[in-house]
C-alpha positions in Angstrom: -47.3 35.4 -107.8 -46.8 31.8 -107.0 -46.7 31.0 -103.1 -42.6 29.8 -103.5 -42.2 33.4 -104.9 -44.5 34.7 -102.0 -41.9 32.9 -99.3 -38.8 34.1 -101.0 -40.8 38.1 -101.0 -41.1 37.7 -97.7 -37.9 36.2 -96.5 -36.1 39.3 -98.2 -38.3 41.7 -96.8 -37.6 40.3 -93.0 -33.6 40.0 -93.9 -33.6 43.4 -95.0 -35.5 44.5 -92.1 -32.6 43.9 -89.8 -31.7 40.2 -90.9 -33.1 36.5 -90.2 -34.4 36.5 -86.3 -33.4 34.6 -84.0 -36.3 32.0 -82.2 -36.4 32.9 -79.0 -35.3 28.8 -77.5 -31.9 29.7 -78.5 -31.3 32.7 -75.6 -33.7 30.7 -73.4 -30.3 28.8 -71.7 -28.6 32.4 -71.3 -31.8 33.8 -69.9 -32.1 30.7 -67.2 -28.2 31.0 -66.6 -28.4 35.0 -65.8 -31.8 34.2 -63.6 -29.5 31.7 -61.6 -26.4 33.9 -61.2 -28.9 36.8 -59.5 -31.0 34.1 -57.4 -27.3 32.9 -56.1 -26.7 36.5 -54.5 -30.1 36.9 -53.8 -30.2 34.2 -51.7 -26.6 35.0 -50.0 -25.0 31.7 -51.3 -21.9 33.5 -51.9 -21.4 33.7 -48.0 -20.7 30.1 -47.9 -17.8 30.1 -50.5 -15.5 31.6 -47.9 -12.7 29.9 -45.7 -14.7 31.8 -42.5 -17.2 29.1 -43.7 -15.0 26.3 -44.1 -12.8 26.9 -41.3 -16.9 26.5 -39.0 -17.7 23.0 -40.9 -15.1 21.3 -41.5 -15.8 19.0 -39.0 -19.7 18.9 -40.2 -18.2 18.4 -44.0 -15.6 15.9 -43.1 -18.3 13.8 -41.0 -20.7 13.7 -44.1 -17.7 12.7 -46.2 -16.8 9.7 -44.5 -20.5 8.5 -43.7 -21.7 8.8 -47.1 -19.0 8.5 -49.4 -19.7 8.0 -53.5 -22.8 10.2 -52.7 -20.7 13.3 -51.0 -18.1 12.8 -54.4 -21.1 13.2 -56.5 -22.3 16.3 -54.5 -19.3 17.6 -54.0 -18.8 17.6 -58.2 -22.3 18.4 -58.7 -21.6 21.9 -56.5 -18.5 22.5 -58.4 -20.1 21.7 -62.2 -22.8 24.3 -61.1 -20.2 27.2 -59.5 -18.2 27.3 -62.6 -21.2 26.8 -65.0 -22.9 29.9 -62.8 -19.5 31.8 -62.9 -19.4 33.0 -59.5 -16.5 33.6 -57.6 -15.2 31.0 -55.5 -13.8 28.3 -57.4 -10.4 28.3 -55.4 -12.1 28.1 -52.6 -14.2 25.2 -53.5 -10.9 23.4 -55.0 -8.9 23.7 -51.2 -11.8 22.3 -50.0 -11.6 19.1 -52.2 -8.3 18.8 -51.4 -9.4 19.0 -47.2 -12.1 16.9 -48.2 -10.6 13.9 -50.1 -6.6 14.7 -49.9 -5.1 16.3 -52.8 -4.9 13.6 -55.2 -8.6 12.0 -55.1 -9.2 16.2 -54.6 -7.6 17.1 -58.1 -9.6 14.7 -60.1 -12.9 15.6 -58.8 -12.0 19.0 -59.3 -11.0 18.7 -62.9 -13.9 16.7 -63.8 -16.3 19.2 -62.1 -14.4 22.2 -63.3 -14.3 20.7 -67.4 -17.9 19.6 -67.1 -19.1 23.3 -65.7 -16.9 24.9 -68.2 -18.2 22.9 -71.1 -22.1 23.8 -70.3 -20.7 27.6 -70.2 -19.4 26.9 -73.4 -22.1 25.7 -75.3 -24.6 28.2 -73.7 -22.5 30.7 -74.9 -22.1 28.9 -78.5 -25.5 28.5 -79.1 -27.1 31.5 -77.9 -24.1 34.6 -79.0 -21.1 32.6 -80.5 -23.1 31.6 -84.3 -24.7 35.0 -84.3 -21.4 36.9 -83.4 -19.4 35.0 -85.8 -21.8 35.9 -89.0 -21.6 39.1 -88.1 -17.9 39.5 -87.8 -15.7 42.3 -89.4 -12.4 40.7 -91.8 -10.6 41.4 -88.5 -12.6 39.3 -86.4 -12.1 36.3 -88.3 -8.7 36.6 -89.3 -8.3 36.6 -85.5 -10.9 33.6 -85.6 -9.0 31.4 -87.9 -5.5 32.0 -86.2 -6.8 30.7 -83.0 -8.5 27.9 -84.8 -5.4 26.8 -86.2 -3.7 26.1 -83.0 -6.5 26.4 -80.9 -5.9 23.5 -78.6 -2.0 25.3 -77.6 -3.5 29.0 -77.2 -6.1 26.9 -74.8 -3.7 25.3 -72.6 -1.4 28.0 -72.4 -4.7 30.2 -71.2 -5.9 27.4 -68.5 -2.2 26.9 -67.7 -1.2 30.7 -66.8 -3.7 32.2 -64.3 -3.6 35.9 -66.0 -7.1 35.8 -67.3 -10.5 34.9 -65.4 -11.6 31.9 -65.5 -14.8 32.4 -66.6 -13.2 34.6 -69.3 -11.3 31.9 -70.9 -14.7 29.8 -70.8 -16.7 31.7 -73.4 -14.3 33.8 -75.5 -13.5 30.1 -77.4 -17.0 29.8 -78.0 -16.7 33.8 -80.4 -14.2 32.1 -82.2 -15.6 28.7 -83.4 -13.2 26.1 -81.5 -14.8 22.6 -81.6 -16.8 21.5 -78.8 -13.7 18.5 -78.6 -10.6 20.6 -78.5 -12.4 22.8 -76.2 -13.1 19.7 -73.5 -9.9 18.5 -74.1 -8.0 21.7 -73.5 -10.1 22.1 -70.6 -9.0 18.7 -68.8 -5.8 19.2 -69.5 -4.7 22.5 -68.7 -6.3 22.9 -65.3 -4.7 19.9 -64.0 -1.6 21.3 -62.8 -3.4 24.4 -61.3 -6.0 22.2 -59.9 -3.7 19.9 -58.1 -1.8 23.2 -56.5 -4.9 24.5 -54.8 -5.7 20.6 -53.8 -2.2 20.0 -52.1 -2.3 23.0 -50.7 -6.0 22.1 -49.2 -4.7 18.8 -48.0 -2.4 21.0 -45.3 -5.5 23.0 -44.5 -6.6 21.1 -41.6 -3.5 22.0 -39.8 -3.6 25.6 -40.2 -7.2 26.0 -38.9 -6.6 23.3 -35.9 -3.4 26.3 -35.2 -5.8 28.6 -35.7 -3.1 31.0 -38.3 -4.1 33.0 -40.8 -4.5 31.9 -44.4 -4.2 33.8 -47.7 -4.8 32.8 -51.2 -2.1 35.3 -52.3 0.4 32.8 -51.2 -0.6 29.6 -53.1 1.1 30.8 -56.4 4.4 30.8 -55.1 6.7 32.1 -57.1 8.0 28.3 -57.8 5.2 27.2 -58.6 4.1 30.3 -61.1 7.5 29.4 -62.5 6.2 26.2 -63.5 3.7 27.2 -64.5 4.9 29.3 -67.2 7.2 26.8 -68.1 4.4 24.2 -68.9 3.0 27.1 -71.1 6.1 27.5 -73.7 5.7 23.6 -73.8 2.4 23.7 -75.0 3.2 27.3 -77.4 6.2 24.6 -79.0 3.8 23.1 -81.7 2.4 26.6 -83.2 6.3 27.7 -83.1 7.2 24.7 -84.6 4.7 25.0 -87.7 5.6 28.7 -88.0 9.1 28.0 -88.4 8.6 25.7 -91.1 6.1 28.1 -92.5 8.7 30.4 -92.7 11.4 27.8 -93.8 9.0 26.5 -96.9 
């Protein structure tokens, strides 16, 4: 037997073993990513994504802000890259604060950036260490599913950043399971958490106030009914395109 013949004997016998392996470096993101979501709780970090927390240093966190500037706006995206990235909870939190912090409209950019970029590394972990694997795997079902989304995938991503009804961190790696490209995926992003993200900031911009009165505050009433209104409505705008080509699916 010649040694080609030798490598193709033994690449059957490993596929039909339980199919090609996969090198270890390729789970080695996920592994770091689920060793940094437990040292996050381990370490109590969560007790300082709380508005108990914000409401005792705001004063501390508003000093540093205007003494140090570009290097508090680079922290401050840094924190929020890494929160969604981890996928702990706390996000809205950490958006009212940028809106405290830098008003709402300086607030809702840094947010956005931080929120896409964190998203993004959640996506490709997930991509590269399940999503490939998954998606050879997949059942006729799974990837008739797959190609739908694919064909409007950039509308069926706004509309689920646009309408809160799913997690967050939901929406960030289900994409990756059904191959959408790394570029509709960062441009969906960025666009569709702008409106939500500039809620939560405007609404942090008024914050100051409410702790200075020393009232109560509630996350349950920032999605006004208004505002969920619009919400919705800036979701059948982006749904217009895939009813658009159905109808002319349908018409042809």
């Amino acid at each position: 037997m010649s040694v080609d013949e030798e490598e193709t004997s033994s690449k059957r016998g490993a596929e039909s073993a339980g199919g090609p392996k996969l090198p270890f470096v390729r789970f080695l993101p996920l592994i770091l990513l689920a060793a940094a979501i437990a040292g996050f709780f381990v370490l109590g970090l969560d007790k300082y994504l709380t508005f108990d927390a914000l409401r005792e240093n705001r004063t501390t966190l508003g000093t540093f802000v205007a003494e140090q500037g570009v290097i508090a706006v680079a922290l401050y995206i840094a924190i929020y890259t890494i929160s969604v990235a981890l996928s702990v909870p706390g996000a809205s939190i950490l958006t009212i604060a940028g809106g405290l912090l830098f008003g709402q409209w300086f607030g809702s950019v840094y947010v956005v950036f931080g929120a896409t970029m964190g998203a993004v590394g959640v996506f490709l972990i997930a991509k590269t260490a399940l999503g490939d694997a998954l998606r050879r795997r997949a059942g006729p079902a799974m990837r008739k599913m797959e190609a739908g989304f694919q064909e409007n995938a950039l509308s069926y991503l706004l509309v689920l950043r646009l309408i809160p009804l799913f997690p967050f961190f939901l929406v960030n790696i289900v994409p990756a399971f059904l191959g959408v490209k790394l570029r509709t995926y960062a441009v969906g992003t960025f666009i569709g958490i702008i409106p939500g993200s500039f809620v939560y900031a405007t609404v942090g911009a008024g914050l100051g106030s409410i702790f200075e009165q020393n009232d109560e505050f509630s996350l349950s009433g920032v999605l006004t009914p208004e505002i969920t209104a619009a919400l919705v409505g800036l979701a059948v705008l982006a749904l217009l395109p895939v009813a658009y080509k159905k109808f002319r699916k349908s018409k042809n």
